[in-house]
TORMIKE-42220 format. One line per field, with one value per residue (C-alpha): residue number from 1; residue in three letters; x, y, z. Coordinates in pm, 1 decimal, decimal comma, always signed. Layout:
k <- c(NUM	...) $
r <- c(ALA	...) $
px <- c(X	...) $
py <- c(Y	...) $
pz <- c(Z	...) $
//
This chain:
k <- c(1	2	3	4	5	6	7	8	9	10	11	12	13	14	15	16	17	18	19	20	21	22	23	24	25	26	27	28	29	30	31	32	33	34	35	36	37	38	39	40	41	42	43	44	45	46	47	48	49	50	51	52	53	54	55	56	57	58	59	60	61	62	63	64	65	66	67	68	69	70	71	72	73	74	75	76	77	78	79	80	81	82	83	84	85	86	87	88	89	90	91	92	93	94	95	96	97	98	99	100	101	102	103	104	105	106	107	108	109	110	111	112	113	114	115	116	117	118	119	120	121	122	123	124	125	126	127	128	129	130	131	132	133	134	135	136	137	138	139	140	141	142	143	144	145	146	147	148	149	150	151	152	153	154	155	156	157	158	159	160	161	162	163	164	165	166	167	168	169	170	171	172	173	174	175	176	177	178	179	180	181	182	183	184	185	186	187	188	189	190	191	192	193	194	195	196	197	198	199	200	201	202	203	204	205	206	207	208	209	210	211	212	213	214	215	216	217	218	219	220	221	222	223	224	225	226	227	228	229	230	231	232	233	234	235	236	237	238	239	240	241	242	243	244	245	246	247	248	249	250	251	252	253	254	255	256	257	258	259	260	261	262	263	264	265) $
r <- c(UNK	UNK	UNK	UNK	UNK	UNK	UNK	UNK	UNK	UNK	UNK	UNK	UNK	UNK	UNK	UNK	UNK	UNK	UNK	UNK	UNK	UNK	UNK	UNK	UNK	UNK	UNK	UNK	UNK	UNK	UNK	UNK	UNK	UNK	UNK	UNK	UNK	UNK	UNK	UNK	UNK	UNK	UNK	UNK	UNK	UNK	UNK	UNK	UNK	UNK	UNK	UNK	UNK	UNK	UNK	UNK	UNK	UNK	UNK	UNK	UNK	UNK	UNK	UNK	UNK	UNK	UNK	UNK	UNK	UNK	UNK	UNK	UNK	UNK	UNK	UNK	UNK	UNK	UNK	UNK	UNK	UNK	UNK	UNK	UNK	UNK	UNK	UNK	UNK	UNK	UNK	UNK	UNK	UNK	UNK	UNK	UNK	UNK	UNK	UNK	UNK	UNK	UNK	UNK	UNK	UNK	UNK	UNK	UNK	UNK	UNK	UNK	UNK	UNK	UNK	UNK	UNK	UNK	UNK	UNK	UNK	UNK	UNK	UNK	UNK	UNK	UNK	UNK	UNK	UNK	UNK	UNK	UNK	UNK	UNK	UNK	UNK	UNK	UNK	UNK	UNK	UNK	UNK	UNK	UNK	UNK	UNK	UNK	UNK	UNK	UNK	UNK	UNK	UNK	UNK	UNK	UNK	UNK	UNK	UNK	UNK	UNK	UNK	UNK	UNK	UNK	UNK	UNK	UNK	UNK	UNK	UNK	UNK	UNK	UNK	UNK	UNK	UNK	UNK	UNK	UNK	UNK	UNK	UNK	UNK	UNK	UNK	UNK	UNK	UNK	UNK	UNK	UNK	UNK	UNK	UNK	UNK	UNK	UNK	UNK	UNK	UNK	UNK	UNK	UNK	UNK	UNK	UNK	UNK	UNK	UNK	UNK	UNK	UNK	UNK	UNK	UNK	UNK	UNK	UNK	UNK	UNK	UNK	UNK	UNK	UNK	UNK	UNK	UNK	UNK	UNK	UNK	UNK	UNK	UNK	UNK	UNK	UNK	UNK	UNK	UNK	UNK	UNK	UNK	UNK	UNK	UNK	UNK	UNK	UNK	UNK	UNK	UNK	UNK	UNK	UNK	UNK	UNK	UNK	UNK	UNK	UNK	UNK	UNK	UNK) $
px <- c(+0,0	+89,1	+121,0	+414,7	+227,4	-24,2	+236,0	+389,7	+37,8	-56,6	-361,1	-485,1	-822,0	-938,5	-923,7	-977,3	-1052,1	-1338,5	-1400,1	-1059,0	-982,0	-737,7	-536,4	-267,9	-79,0	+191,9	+457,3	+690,3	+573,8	+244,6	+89,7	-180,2	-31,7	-155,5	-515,7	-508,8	-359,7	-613,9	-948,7	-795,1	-766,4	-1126,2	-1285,2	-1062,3	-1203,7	-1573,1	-1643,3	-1887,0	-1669,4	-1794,7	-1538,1	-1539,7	-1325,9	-1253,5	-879,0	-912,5	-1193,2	-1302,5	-1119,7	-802,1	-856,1	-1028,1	-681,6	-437,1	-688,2	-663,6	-260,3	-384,6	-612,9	-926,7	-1223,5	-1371,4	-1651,6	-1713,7	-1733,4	-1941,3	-2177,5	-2257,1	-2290,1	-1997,1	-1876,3	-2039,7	-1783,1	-1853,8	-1678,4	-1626,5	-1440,3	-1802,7	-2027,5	-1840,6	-1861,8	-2222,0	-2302,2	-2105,2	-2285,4	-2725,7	-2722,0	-2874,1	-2795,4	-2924,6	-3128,7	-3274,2	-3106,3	-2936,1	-2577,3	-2349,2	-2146,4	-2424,7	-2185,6	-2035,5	-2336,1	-2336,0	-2682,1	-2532,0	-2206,1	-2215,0	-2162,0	-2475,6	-2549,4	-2226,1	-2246,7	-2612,6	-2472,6	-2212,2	-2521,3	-2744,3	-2438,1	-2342,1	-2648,9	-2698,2	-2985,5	-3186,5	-2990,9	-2650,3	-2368,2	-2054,7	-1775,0	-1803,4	-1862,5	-1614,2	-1538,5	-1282,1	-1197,8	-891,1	-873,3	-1026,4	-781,8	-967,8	-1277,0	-1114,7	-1002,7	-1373,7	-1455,2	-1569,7	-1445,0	-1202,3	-1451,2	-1698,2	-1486,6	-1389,7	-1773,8	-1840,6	-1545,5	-1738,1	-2027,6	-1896,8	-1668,7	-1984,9	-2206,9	-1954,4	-1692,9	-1925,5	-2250,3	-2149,9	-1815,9	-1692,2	-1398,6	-1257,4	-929,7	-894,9	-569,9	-456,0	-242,1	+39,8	+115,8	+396,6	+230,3	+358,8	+61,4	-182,8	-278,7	-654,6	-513,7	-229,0	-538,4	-726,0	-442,7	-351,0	-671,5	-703,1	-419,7	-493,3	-833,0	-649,6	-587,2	-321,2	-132,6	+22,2	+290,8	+508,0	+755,4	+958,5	+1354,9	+1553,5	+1874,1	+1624,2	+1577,5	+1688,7	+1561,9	+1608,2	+1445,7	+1141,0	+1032,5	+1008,0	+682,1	+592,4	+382,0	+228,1	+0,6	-206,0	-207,4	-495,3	-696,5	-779,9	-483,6	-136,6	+47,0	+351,4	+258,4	+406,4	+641,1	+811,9	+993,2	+1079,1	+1168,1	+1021,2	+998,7	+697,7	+727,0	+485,0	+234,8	+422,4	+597,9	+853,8	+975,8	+1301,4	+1486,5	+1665,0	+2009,3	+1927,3	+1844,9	+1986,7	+2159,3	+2370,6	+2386,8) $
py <- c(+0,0	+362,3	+421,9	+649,4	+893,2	+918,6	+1021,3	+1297,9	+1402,5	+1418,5	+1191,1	+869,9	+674,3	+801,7	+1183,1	+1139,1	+1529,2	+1729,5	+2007,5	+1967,4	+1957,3	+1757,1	+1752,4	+1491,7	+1534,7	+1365,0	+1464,9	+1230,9	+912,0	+785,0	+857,5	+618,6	+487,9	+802,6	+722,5	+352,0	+519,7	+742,7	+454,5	+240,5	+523,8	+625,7	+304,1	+196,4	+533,6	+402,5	+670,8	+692,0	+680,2	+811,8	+659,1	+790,2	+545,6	+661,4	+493,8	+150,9	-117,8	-190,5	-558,9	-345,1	-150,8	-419,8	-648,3	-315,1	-223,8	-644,9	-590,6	-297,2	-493,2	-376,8	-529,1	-321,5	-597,4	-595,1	-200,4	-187,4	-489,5	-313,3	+59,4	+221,1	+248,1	+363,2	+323,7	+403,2	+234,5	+475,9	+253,8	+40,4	+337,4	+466,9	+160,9	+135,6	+477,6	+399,2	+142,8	+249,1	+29,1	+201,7	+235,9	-76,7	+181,2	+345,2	+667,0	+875,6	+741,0	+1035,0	+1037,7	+1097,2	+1407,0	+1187,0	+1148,8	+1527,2	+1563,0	+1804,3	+2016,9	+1976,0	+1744,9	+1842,6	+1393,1	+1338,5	+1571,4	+1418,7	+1067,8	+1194,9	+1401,7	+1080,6	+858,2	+1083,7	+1203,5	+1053,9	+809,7	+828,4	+481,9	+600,9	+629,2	+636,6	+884,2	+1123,3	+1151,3	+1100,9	+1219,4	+1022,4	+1052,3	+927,4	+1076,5	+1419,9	+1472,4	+1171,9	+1410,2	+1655,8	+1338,5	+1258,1	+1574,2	+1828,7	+2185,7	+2280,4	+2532,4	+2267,2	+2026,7	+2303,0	+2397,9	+2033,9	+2035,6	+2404,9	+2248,6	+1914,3	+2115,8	+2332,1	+1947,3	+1751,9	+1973,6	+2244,3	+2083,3	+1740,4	+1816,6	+1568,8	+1536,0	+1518,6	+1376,8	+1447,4	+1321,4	+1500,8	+1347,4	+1535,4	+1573,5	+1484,0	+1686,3	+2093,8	+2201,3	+2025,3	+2368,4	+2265,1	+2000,1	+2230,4	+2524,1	+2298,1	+2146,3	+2507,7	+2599,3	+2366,1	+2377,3	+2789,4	+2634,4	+2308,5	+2300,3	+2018,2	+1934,9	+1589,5	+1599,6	+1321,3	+1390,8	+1113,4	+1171,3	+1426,1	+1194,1	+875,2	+524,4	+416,2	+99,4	+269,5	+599,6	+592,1	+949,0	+1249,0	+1380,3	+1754,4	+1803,2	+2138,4	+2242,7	+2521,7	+2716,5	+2915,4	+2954,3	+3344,0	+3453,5	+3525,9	+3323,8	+3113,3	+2750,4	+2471,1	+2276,9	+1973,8	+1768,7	+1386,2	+1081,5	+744,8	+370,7	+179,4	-195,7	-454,5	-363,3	-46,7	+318,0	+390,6	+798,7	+918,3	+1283,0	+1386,7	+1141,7	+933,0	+636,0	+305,2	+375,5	+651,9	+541,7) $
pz <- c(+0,0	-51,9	+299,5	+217,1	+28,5	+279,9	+542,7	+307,0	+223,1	+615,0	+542,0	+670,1	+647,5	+994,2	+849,8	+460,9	+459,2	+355,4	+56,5	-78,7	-494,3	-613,6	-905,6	-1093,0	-1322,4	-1514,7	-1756,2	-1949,6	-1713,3	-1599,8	-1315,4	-1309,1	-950,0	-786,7	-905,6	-775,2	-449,5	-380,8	-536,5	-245,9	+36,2	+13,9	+7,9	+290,7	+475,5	+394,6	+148,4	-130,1	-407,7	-804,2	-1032,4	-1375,1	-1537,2	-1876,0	-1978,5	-1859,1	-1792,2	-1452,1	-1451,1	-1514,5	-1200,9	-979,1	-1032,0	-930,0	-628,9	-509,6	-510,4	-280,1	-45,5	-193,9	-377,3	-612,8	-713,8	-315,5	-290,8	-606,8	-483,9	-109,1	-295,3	-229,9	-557,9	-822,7	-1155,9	-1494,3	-1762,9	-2037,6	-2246,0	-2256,4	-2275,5	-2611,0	-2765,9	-2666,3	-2793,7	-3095,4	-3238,2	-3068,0	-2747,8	-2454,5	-2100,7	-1878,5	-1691,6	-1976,3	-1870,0	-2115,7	-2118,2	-1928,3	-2223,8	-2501,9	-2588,3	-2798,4	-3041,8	-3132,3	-3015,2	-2741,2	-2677,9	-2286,1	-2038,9	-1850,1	-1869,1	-1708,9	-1463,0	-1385,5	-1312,2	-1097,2	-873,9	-866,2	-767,6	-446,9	-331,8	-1,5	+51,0	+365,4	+504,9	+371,0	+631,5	+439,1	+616,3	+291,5	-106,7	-325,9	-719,8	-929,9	-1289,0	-1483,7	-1685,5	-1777,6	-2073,4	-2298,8	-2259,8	-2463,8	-2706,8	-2752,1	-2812,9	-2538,8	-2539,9	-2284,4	-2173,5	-2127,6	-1933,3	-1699,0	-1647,2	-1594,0	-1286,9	-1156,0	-1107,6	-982,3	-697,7	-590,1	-558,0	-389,5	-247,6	-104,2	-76,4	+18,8	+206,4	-26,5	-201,3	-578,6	-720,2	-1151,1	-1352,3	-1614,6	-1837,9	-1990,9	-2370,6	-2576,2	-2880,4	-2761,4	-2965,2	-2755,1	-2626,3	-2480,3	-2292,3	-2150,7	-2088,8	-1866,9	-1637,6	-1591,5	-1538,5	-1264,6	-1138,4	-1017,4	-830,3	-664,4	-287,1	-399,8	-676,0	-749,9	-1066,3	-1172,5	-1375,8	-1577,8	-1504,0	-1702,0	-1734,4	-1912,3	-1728,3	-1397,8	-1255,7	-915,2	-940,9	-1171,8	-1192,3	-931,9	-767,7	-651,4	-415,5	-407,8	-99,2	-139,8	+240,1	+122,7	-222,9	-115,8	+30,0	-164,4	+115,5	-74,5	-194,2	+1,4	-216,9	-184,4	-421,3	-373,4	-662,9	-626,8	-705,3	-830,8	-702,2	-731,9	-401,1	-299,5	-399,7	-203,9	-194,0	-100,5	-102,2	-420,5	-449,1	-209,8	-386,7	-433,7	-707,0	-550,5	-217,7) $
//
């Protein structure tokens, strides 16, 4: 388990936090581990978790999340999970099957008949809004990963209204919480991607970056992660930074100061 992160985040299942934003982001390396870190944290806190799953299928992420000592086929059975498979839901779409609910499908932007993600941001509203014998610790939001909205066609402008009105749900209304990846580009000119990491990044309370290493491949030192705390999103007090490379092994990351690896020391 990540239980390294959650020291150098301050965090722990027992205080999962309330009304924070939180954004990944990756550049150069994948940062997919921070997204099975934090699916794993909040179910292990007993929170309602909304997983908009739009890179990988939900076998993918059940078999990373077992490694982790989590069962997302449990979670999803007892109704603390709700996960949508995008990967299914464009292929339905794609070729006229419907929703098993009947519902439009929360990615029917897709189709053309509309430019918003008004049906996305529907599902996510229905899937945290508490029921009257609900007594989870706190509501979740999870997607990985926003940038394959833009791929599929939304407008920046609408993927950024879509997060607005998603933080004022389930970080104001709820107390809940929300954790978005943004992948990084190789393509310089992929301008709309860069416009809404940015964009995010200036509303975040913390930001997660991986970076892949400058000097190439290392089997020691896989990439380095910043950690950027935001003190306060009002005040022009100076972000808390901190800077630290890691390892991905098979059930764990371990982090480590700058040249203190194994392959130096």
């Amino acid at each position: 388990m990540l239980a390294e992160l959650n020291e150098l985040l301050g965090a722990s299942p027992q205080r999962p936090g309330t009304g924070k934003f939180t954004l990944l982001r990756d550049t150069g390396t994948d940062g997919s581990f921070l997204v099975h870190h934090f699916l794993s944290f909040y179910l292990r806190a007993g929170c309602k978790v909304c997983f908009v799953a739009l890179l990988q299928s939900f076998s993918h992420y059940n078999i990373v999340a077992q490694k982790l000592g989590v069962s997302l086929t449990a979670a999803r059975e007892r109704g603390q999970l709700v996960f949508l498979e995008g990967l299914k839901s464009c292929l339905d779409l794609l070729f006229g099957e419907e929703e098993p609910s009947g519902e439009p499908s929360p990615l029917q932007f897709i189709s053309g008949s509309t430019s918003n993600l008004k049906a996305l941001f529907d599902f996510v509203r229905t899937s945290l809004t508490p029921a009257d014998s609900a007594s989870w610790k706190g509501s979740v939001l999870l997607v990985d990963d926003l940038s394959v909205l833009l791929s599929l066609g939304a407008a920046p402008v609408a993927v950024l209204d879509f997060i607005h009105y998603c933080r004022v749900v389930v970080c104001s209304q709820l107390q809940g919480n929300i954790v978005v990846l943004v992948h990084g580009s190789e393509d310089a000119e992929d301008e709309e991607n860069d416009l809404v990491g940015n964009s995010l990044g200036h509303h975040s309370d913390l930001i997660l970056w991986v970076e892949g290493l400058a000097t190439g491949f290392c089997k020691d030192v896989h990439g380095e992660i910043k950690i950027i705390k935001r003190l306060s999103l009002e005040s022009t007090e100076q972000d808390l930074v901190q800077v630290y490379q890691y390892k991905i092994q098979e059930r764990n990351v371990t982090f480590f100061a700058r040249g203190l690896s194994a392959a130096v020391l």
